[in-house]
C-alpha positions as CSV (number, residue, x, y, z in Angstrom):
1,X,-77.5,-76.8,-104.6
2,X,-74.0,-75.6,-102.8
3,X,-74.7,-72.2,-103.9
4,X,-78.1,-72.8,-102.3
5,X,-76.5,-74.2,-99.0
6,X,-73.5,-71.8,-98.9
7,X,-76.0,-68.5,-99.5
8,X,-78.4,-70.2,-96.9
9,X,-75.5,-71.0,-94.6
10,X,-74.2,-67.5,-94.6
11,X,-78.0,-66.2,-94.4
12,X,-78.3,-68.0,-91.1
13,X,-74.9,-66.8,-89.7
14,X,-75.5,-63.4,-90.3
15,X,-79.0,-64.0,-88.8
16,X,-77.4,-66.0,-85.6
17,X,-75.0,-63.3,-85.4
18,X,-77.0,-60.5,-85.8
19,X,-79.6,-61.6,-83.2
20,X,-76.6,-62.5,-80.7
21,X,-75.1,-59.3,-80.9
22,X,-78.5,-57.5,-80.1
23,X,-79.4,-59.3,-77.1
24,X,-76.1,-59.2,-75.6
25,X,-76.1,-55.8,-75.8
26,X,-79.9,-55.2,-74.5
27,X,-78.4,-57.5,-71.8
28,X,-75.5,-55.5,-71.7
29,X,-77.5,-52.1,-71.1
30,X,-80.6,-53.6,-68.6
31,X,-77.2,-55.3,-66.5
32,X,-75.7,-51.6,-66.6
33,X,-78.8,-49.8,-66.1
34,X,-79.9,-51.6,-63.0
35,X,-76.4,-51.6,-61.6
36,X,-76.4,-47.5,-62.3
37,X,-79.8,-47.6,-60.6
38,X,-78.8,-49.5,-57.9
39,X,-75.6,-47.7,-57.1
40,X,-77.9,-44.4,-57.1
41,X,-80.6,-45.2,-54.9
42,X,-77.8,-46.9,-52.5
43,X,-76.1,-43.2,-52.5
44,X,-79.3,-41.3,-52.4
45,X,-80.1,-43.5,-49.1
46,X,-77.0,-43.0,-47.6
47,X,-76.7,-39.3,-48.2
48,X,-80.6,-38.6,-46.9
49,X,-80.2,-40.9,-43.7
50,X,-76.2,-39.4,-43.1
51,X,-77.8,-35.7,-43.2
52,X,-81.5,-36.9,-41.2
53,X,-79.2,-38.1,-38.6
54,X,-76.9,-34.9,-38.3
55,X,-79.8,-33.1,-38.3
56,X,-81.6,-34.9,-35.5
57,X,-78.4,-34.8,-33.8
58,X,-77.7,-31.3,-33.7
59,X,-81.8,-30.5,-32.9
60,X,-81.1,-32.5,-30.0
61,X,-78.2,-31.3,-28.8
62,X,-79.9,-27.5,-29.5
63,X,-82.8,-29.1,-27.3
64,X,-80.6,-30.2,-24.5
65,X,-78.7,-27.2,-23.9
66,X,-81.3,-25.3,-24.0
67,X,-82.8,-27.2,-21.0
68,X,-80.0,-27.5,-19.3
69,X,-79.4,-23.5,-19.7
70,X,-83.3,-23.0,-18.9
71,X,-82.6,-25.1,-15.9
72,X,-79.4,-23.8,-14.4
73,X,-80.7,-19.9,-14.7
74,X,-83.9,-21.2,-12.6
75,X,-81.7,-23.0,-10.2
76,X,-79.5,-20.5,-10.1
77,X,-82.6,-17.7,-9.9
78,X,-84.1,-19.9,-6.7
79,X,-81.3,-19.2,-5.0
């Protein structure tokens, strides 16, 4: 019988154990994963609104000179 409980025993540590180690480390890798994910889209956002808005910053200051050139010459032409 104690060779019975002790193999059984050991049986269900290694088991316990086993089963332990294997979700904390698919815990461990979603946690990383989603964190990895996370930080990337967060970059990816930052980087396409930081160059949509120097883009749409320079069009409009392309825009604006250009009409206020355009308008000058013609003022300058009426007289």
């Amino acid at each position: 019988m104690e060779g019975s409980q002790e193999s059984s025993q050991e049986s269900s540590q290694e088991s316990s154990q086993e089963s332990s180690q294997e979700s904390s480390q698919e815990s461990s890798q979603e946690s990383s994963q989603e964190s990895s994910q996370e930080s990337s889209q967060e970059s990816s956002q930052e980087s396409s609104q930081e160059s949509s808005q120097e883009s749409s910053q320079e069009s409009s200051q392309e825009s604006s000179q250009e009409s206020s050139q355009e308008s000058s010459q013609e003022s300058s032409a009426a007289r």
